[in-house]
Backbone and ligand atoms as CSV (ligand in chain L), in Angstrom:
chain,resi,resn,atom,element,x,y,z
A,1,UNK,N,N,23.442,-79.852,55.722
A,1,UNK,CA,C,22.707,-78.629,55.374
A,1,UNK,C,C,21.269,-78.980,54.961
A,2,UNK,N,N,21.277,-80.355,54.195
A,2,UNK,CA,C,19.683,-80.614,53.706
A,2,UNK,C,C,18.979,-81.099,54.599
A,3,UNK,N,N,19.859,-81.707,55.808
A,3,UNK,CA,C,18.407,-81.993,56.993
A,3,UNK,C,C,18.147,-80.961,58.157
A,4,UNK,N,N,19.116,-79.872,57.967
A,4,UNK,CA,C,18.642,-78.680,59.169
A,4,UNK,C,C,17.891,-78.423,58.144
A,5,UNK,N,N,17.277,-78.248,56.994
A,5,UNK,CA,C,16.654,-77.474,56.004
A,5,UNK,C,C,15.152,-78.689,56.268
A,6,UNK,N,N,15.365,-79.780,56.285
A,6,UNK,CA,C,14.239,-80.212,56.276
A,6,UNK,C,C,13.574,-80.527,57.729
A,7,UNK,N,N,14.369,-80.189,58.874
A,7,UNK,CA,C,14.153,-80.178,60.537
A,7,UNK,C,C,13.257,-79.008,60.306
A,8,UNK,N,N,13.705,-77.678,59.885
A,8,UNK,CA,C,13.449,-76.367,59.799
A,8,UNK,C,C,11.805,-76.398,59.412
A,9,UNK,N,N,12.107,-77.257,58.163
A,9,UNK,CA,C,10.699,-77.340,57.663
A,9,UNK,C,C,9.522,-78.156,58.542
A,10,UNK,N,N,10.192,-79.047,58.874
A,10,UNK,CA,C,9.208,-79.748,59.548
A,10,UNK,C,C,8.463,-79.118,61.080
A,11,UNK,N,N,9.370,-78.112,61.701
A,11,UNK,CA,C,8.986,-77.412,62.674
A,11,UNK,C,C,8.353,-76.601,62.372
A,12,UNK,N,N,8.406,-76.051,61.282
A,12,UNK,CA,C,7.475,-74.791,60.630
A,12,UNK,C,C,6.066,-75.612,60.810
A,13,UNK,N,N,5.817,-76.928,59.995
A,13,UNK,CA,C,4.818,-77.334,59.858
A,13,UNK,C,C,4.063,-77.612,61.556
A,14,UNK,N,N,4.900,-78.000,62.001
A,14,UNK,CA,C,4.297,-78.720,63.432
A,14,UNK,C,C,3.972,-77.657,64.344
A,15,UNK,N,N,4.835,-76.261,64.013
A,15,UNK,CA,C,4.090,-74.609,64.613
A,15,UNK,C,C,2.846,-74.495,63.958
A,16,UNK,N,N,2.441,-74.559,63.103
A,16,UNK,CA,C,1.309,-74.510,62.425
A,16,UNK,C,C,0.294,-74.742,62.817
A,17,UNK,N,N,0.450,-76.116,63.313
A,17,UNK,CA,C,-0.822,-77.350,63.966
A,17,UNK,C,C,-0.915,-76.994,65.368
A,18,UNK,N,N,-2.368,-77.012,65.422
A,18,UNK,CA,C,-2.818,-76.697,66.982
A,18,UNK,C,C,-2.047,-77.404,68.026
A,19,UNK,N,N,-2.803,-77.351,69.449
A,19,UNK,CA,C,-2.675,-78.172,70.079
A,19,UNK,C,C,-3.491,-78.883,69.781
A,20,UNK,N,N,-4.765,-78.791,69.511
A,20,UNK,CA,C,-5.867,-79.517,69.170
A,20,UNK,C,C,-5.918,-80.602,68.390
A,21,UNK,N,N,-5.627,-79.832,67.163
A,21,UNK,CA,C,-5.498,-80.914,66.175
A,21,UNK,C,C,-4.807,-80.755,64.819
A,22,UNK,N,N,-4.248,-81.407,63.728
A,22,UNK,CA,C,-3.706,-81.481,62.845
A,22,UNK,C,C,-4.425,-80.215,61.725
A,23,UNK,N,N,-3.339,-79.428,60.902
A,23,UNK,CA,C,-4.129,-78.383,60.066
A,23,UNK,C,C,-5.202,-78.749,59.168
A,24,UNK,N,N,-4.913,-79.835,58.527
A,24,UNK,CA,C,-5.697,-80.544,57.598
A,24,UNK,C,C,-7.454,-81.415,58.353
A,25,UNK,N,N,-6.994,-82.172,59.146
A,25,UNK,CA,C,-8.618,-82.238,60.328
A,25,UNK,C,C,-9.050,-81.253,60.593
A,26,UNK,N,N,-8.625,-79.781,61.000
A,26,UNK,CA,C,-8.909,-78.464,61.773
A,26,UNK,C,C,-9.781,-77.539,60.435
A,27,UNK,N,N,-9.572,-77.602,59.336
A,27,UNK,CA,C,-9.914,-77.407,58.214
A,27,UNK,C,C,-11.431,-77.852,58.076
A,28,UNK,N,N,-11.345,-79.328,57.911
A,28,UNK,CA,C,-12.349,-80.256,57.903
A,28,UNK,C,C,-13.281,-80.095,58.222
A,29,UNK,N,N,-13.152,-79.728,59.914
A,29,UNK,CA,C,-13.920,-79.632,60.863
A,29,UNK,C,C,-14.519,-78.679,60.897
A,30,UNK,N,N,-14.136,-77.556,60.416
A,30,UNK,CA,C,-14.245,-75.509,60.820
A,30,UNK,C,C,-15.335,-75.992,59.006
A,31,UNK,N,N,-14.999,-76.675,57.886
A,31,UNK,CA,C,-15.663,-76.255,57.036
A,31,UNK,C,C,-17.190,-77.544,57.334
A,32,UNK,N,N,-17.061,-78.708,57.628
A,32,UNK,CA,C,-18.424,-79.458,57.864
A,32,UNK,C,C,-19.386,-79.069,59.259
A,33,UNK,N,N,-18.312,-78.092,60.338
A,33,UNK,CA,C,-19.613,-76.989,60.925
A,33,UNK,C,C,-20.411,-76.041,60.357
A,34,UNK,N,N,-19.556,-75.707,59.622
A,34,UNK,CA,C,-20.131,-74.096,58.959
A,34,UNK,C,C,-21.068,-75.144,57.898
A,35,UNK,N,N,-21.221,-76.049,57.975
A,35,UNK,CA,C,-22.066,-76.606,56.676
A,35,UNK,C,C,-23.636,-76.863,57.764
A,36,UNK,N,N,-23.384,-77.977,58.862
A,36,UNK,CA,C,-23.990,-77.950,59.693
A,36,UNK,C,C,-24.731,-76.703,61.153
A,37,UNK,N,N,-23.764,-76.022,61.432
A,37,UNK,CA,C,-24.249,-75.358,62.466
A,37,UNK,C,C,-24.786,-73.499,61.701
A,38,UNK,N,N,-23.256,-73.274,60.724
A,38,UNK,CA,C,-23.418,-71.755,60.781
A,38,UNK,C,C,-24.059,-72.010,59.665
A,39,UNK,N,N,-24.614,-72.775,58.785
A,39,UNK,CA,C,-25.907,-72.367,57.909
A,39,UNK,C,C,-27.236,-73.261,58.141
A,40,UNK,N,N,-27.269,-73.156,59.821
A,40,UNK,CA,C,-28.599,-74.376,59.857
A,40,UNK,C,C,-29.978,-72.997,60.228
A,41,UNK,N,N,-31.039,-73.876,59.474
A,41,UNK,CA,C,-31.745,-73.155,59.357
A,41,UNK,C,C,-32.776,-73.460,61.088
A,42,UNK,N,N,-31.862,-74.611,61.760
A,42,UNK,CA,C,-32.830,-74.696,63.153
A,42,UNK,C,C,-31.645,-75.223,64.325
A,43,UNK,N,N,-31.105,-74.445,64.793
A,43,UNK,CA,C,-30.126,-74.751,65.818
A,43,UNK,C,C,-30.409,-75.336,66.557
A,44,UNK,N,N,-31.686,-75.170,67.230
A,44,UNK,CA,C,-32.371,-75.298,68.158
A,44,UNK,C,C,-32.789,-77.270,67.779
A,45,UNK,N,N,-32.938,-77.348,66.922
A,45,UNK,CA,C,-32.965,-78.952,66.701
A,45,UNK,C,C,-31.972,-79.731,66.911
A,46,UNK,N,N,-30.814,-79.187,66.043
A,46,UNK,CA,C,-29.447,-79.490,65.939
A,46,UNK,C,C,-29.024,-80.130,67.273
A,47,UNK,N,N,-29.282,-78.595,68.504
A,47,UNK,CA,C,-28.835,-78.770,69.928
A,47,UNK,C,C,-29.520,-79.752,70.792
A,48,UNK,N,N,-30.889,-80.078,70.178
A,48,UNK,CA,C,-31.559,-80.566,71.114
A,48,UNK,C,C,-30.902,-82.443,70.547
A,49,UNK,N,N,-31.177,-82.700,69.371
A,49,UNK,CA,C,-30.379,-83.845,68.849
A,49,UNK,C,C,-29.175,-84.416,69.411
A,50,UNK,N,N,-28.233,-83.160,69.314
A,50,UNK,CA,C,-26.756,-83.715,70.246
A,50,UNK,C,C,-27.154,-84.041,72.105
A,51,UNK,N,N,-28.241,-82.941,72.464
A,51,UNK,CA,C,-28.047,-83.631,74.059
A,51,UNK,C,C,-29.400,-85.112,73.989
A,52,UNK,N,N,-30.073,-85.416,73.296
A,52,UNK,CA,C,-31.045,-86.544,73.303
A,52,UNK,C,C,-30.178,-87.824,72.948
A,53,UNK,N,N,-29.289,-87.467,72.225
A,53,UNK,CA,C,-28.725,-89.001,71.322
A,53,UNK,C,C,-27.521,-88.999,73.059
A,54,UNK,N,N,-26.524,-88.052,73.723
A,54,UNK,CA,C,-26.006,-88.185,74.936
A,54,UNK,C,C,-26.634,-88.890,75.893
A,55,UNK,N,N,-27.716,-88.109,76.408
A,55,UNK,CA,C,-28.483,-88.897,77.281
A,55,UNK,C,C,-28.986,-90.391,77.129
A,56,UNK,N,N,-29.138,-90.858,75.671
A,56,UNK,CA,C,-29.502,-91.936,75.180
A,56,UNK,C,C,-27.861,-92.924,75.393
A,57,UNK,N,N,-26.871,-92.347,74.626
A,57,UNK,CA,C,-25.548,-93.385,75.196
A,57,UNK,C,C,-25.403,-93.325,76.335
A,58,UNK,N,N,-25.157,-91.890,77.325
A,58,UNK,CA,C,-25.012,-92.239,78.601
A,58,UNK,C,C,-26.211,-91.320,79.789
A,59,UNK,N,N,-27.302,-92.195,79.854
A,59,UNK,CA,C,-28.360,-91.630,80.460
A,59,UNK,C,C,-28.123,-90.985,82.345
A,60,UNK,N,N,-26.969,-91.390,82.627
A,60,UNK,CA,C,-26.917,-90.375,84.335
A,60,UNK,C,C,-26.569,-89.785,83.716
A,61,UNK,N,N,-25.451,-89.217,82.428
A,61,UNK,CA,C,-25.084,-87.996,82.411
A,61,UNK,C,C,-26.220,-87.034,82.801
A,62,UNK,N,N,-27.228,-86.766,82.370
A,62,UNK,CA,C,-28.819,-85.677,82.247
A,62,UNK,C,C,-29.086,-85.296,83.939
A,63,UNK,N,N,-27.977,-86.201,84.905
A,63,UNK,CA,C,-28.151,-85.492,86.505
A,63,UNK,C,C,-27.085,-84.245,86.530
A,64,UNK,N,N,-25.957,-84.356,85.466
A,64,UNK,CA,C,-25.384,-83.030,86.119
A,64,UNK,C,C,-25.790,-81.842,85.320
A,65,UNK,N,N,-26.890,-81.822,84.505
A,65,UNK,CA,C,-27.556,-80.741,83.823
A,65,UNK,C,C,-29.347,-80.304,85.129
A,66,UNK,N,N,-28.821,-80.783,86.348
A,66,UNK,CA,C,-30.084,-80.363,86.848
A,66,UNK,C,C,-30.598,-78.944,86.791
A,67,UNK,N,N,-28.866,-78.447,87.272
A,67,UNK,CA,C,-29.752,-76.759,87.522
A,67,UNK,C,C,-30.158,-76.131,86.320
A,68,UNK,N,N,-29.781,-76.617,84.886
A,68,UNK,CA,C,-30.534,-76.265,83.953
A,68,UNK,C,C,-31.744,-77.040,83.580
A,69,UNK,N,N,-32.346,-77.914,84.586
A,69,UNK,CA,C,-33.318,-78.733,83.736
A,69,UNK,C,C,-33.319,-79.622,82.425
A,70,UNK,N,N,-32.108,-80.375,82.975
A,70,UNK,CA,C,-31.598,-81.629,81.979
A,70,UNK,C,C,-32.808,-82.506,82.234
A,71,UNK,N,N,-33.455,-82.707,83.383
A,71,UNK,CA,C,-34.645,-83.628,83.298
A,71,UNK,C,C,-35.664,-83.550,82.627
A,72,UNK,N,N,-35.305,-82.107,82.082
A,72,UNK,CA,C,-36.469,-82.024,81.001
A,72,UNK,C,C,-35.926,-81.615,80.131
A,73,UNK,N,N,-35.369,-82.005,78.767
A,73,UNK,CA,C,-34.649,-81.088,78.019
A,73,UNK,C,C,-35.480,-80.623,76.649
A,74,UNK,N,N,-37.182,-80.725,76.876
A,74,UNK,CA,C,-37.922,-80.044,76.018
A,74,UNK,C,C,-37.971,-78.381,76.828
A,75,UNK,N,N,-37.332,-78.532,78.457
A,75,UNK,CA,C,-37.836,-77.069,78.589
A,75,UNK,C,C,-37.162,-75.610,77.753
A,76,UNK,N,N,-37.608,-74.673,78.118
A,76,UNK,CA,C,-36.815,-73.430,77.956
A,76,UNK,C,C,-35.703,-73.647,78.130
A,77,UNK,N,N,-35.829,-73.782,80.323
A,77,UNK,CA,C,-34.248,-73.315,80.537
A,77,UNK,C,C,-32.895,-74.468,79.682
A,78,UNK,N,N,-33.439,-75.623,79.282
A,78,UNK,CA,C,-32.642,-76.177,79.129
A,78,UNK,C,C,-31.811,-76.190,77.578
A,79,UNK,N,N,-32.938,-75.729,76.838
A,79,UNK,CA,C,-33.225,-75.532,75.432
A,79,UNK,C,C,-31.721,-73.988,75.509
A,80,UNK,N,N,-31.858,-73.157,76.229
A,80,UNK,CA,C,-31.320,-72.066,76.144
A,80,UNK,C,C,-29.860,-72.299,76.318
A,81,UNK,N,N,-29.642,-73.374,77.567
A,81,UNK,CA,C,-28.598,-73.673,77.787
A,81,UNK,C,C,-27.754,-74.681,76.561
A,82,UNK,N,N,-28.582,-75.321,75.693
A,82,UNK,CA,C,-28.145,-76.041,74.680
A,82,UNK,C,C,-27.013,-75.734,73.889
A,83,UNK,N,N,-27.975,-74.194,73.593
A,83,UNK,CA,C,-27.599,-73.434,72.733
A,83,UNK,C,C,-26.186,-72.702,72.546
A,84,UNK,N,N,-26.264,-72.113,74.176
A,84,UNK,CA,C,-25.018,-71.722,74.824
A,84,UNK,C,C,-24.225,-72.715,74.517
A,85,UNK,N,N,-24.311,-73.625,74.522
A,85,UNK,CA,C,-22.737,-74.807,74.267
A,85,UNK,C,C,-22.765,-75.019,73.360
A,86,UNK,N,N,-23.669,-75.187,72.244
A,86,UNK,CA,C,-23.014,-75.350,70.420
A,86,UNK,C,C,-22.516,-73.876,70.749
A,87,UNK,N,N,-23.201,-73.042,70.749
A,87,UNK,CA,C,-21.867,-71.087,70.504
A,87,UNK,C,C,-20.856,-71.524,71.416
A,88,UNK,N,N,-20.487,-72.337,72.190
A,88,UNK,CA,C,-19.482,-72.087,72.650
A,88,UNK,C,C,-18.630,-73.337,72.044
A,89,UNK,N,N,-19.291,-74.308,71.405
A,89,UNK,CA,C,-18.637,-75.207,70.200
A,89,UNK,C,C,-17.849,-74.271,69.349
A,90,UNK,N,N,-19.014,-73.440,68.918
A,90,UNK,CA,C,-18.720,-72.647,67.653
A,90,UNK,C,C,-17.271,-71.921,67.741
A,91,UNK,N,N,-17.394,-71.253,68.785
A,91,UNK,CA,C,-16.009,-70.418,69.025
A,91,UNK,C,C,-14.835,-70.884,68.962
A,92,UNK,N,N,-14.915,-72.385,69.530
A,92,UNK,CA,C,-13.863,-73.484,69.845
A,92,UNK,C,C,-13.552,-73.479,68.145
A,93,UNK,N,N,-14.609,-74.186,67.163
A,93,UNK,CA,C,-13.666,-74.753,66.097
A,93,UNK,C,C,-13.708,-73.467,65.059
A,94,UNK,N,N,-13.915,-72.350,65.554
A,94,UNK,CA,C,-13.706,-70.868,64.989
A,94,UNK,C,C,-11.995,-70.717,64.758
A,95,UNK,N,N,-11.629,-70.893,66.389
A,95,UNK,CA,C,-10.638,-70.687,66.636
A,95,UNK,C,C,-9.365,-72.378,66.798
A,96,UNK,N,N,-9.920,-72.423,65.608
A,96,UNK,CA,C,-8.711,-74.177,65.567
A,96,UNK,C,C,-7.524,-73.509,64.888
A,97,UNK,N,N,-7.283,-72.464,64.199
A,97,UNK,CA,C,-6.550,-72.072,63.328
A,97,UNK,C,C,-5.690,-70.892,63.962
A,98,UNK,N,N,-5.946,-70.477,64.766
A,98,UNK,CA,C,-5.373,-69.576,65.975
A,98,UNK,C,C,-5.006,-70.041,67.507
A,99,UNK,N,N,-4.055,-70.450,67.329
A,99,UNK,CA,C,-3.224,-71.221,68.388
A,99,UNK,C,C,-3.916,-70.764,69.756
A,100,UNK,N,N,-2.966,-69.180,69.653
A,100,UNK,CA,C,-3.146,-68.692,71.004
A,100,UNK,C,C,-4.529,-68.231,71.863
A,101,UNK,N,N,-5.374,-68.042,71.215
A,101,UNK,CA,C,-6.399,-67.622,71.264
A,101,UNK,C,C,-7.318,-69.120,71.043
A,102,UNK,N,N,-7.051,-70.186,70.854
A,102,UNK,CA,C,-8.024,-71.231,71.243
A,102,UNK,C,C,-7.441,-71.794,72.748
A,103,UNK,N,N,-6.238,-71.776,72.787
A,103,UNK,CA,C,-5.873,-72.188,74.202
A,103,UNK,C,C,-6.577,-70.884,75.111
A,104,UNK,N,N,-6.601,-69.892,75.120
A,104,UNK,CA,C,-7.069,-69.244,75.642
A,104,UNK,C,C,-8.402,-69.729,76.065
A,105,UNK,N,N,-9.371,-69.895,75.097
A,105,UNK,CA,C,-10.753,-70.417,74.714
A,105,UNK,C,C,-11.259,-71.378,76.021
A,106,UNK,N,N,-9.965,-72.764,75.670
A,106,UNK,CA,C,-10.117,-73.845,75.888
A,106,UNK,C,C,-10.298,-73.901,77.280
A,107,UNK,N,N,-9.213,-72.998,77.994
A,107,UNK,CA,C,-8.794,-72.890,79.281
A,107,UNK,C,C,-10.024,-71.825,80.326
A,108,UNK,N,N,-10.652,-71.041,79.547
A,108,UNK,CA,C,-12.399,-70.484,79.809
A,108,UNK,C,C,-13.181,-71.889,80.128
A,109,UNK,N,N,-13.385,-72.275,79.056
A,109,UNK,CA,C,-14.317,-73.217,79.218
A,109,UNK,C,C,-14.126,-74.691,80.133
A,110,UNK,N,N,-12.377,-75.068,79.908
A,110,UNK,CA,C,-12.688,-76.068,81.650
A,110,UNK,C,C,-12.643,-75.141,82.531
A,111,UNK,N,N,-12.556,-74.129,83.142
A,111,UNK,CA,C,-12.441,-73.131,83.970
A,111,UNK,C,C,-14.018,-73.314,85.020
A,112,UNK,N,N,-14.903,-73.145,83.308
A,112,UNK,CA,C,-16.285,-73.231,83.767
A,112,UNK,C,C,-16.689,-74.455,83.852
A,113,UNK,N,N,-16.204,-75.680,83.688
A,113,UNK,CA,C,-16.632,-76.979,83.918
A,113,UNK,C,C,-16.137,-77.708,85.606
A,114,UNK,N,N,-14.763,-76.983,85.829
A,114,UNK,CA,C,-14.284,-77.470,86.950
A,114,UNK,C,C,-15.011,-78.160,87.798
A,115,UNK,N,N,-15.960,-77.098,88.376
A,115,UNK,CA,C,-16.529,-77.323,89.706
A,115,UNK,C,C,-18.140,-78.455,89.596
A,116,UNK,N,N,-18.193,-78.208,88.520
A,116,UNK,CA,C,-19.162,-79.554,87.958
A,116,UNK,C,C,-18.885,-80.452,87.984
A,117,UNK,N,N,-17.493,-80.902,88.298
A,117,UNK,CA,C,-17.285,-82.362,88.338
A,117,UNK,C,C,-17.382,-83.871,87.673
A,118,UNK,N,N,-17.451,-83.175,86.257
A,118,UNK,CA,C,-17.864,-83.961,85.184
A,118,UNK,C,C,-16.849,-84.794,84.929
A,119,UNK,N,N,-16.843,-86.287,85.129
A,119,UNK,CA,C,-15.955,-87.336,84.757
A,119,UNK,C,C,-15.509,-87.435,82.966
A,120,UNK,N,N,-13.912,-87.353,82.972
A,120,UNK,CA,C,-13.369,-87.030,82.095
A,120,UNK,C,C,-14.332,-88.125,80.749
A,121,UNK,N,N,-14.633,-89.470,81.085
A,121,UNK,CA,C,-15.565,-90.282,80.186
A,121,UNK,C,C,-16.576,-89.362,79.536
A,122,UNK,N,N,-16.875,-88.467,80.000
A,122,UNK,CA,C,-18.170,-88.095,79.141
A,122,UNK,C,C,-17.395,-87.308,77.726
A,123,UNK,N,N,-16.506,-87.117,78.064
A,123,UNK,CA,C,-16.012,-86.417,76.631
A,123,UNK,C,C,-15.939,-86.935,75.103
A,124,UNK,N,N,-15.678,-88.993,75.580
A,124,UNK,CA,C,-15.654,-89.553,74.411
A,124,UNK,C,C,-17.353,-89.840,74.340
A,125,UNK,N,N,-18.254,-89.683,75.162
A,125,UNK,CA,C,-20.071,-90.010,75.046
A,125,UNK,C,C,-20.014,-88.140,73.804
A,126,UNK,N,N,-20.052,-87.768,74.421
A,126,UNK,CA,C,-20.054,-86.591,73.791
A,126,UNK,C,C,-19.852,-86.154,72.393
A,127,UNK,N,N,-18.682,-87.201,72.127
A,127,UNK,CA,C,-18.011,-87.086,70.484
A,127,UNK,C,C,-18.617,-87.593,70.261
A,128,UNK,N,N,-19.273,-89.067,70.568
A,128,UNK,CA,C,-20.006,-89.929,70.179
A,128,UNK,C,C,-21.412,-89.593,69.904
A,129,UNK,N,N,-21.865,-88.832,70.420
A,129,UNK,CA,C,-23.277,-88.156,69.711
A,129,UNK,C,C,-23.247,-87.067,68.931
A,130,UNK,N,N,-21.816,-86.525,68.584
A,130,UNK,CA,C,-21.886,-85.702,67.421
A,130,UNK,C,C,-21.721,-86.418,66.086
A,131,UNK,N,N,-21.239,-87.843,66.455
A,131,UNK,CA,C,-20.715,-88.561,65.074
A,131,UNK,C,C,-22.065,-89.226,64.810
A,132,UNK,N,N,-23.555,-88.916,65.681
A,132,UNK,CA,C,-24.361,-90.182,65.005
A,132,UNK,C,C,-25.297,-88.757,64.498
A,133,UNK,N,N,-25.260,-87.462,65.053
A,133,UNK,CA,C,-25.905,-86.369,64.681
A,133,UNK,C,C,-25.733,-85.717,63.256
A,134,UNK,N,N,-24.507,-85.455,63.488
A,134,UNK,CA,C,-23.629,-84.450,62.067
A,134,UNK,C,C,-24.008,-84.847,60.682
A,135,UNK,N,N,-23.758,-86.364,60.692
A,135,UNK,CA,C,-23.834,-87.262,59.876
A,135,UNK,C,C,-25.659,-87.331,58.785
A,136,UNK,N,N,-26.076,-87.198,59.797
A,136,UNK,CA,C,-27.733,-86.717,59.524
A,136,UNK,C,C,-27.903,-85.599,58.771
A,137,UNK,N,N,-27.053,-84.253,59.311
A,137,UNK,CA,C,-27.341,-82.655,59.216
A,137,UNK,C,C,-25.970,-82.577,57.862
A,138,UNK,N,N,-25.185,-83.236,57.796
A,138,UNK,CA,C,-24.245,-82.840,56.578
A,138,UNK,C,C,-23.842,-84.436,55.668
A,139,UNK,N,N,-24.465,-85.169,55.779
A,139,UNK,CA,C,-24.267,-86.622,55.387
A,139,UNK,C,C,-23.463,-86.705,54.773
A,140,UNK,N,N,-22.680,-87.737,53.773
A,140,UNK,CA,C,-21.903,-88.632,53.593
A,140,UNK,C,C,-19.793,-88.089,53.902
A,141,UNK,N,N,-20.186,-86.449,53.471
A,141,UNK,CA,C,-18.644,-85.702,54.013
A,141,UNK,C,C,-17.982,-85.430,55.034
A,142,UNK,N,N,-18.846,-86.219,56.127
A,142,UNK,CA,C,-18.561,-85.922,57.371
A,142,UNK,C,C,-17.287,-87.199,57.637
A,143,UNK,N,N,-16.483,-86.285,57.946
A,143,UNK,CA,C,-15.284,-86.987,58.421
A,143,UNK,C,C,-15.088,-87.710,59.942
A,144,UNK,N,N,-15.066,-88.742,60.090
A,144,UNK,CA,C,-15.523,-88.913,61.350
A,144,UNK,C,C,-13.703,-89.276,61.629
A,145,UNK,N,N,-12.659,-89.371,61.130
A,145,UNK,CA,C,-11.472,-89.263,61.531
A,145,UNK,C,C,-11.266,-87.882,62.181
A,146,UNK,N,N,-11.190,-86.757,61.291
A,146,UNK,CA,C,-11.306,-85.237,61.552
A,146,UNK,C,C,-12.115,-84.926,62.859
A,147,UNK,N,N,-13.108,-85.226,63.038
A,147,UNK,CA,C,-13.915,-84.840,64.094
A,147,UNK,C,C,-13.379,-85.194,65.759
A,148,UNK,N,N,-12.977,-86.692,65.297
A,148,UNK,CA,C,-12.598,-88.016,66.333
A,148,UNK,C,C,-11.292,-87.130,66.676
A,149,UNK,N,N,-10.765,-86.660,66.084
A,149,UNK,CA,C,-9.689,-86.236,66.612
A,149,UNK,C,C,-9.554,-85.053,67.225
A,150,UNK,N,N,-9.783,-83.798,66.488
A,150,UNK,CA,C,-10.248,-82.116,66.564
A,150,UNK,C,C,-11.348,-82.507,67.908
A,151,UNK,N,N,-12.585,-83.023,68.088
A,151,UNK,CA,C,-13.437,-82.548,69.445
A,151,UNK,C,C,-12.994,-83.831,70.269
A,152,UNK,N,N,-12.365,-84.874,70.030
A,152,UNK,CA,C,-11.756,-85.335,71.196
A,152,UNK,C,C,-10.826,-84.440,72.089
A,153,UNK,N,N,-10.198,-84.193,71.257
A,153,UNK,CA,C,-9.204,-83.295,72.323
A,153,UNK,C,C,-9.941,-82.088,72.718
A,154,UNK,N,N,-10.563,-81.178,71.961
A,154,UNK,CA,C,-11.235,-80.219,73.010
A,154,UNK,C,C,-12.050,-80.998,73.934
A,155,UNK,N,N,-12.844,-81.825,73.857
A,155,UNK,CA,C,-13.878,-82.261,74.756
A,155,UNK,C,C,-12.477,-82.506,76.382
A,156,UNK,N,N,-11.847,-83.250,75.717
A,156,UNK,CA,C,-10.742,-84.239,76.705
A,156,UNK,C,C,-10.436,-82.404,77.687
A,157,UNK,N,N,-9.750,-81.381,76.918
A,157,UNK,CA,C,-9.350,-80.253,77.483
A,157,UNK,C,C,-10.211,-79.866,78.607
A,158,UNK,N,N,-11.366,-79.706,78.255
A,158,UNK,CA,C,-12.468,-78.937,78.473
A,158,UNK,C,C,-12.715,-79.691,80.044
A,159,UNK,N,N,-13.147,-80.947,79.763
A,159,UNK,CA,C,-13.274,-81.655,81.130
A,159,UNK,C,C,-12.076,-81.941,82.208
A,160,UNK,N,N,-10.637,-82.021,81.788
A,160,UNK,CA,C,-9.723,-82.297,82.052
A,160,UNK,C,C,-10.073,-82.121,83.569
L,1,HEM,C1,C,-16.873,-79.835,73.359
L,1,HEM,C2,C,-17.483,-80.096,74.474
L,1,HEM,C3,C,-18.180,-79.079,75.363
L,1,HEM,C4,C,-18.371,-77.733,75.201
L,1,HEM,C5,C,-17.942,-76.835,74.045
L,1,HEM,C6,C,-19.088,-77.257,76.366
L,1,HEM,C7,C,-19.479,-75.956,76.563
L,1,HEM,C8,C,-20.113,-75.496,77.695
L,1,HEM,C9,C,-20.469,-74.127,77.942
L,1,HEM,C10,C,-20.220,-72.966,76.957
L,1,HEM,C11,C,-21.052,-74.063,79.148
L,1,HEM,C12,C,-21.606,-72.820,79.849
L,1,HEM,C13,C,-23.060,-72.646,79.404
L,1,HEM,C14,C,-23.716,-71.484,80.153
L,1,HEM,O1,O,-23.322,-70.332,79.947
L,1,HEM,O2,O,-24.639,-71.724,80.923
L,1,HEM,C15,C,-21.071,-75.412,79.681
L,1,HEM,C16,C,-21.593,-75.758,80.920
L,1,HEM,C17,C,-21.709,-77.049,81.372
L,1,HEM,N1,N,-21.280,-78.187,80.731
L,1,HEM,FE1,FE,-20.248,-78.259,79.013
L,1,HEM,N2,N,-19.306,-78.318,77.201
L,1,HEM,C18,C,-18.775,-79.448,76.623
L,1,HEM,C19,C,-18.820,-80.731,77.102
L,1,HEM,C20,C,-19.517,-81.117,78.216
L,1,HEM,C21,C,-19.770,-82.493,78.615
L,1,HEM,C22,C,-19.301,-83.728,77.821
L,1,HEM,C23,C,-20.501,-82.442,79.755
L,1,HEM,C24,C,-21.061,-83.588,80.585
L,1,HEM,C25,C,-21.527,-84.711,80.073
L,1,HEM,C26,C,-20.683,-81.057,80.101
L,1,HEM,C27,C,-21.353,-80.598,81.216
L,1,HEM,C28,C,-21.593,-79.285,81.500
L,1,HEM,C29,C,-22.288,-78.838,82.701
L,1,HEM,C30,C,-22.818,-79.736,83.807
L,1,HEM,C31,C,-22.369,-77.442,82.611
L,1,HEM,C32,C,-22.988,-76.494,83.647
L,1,HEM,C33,C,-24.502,-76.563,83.593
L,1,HEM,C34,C,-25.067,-75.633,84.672
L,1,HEM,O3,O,-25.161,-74.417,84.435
L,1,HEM,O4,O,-25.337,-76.142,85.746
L,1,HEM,N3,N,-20.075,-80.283,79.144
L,1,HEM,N4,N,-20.507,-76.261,78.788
């Protein structure tokens, strides 16, 4: 009786947890954005930081941003497009805490990556310039376990 009681429990807990990531990282993560993104007073830096430090670890990535003008990423169009992908960050670790509705999310956004052809590698370049960025914009609380885990797997989804 005490281990269907503690099976019981333990499934409760493991319904809980995303696909994404663990409740306690998902937490983490949703509160050192909102520290960084939803109270930054310049997004527009923020965004431009995460794609400069990318291009800097992995510099061909900046060819499959042509039709936005990745070759230039002081321009407009590219600046605009930046932006569009932290909000569409945003939504992602909005929704870490709502199962159904981040798979939903998740499955939009490789939807829109498909045909780009983006090699699944760029996902860990990707984490990797949020962990040398964040760190700057929310310093020493930044969990880089929490992060490593929570936008690995979306990134990994996303490109899949
Ligand atoms: C958590 C990770 C990521 C998120 C949330 C994300 C989000 C997005 C969003 C929202 C768009 C559509 C923007 C628009 O409306 O124009 C987009 C497009 C795109 N993303 Fe991502 N992305 C991620 C990772 C990556 C990575 C790692 C790469 C490649 C290194 C990549 C390459 C692209 C490309 C090539 C486009 C299309 C650009 C065009 O319009 O030609 N994404 N992404």
């Amino acid at each position: 009786m005490k281990s269907l009681l503690i099976a019981v429990l333990l499934g409760a807990v493991y319904a809980m947890a995303s696909e994404v990531c663990q409740d306690l990282h998902a937490i983490k993560v949703q509160t050192q954005w909102k520290d960084a993104y939803g109270e930054s007073s310049d997004r527009v830096a923020l965004a431009q930081a995460v794609y400069r430090t990318l291009f800097k670890l992995a510099p061909e990535s900046a060819a499959f941003f042509h039709r936005v003008n990745g070759e230039h990423p002081d321009s407009s169009e590219f600046v605009a497009f930046s932006l569009r992908v932290l909000n569409g960050l945003d939504i992602v670790i909005t929704l870490l805490d709502q199962k159904e509705a981040l798979h939903a999310q998740l499955e939009h956004l490789h939807h829109q990556h498909i045909d780009r052809h983006v090699p699944p590698k760029y996902a860990a370049a990707f984490v990797e310039s949020l962990h040398h960025v964040l760190p700057a914009v929310i310093g020493h609380c930044y969990d880089e376990v929490a992060w490593t885990k929570c936008l690995g797997n979306i990134a990994k989804k996303i490109l899949a």
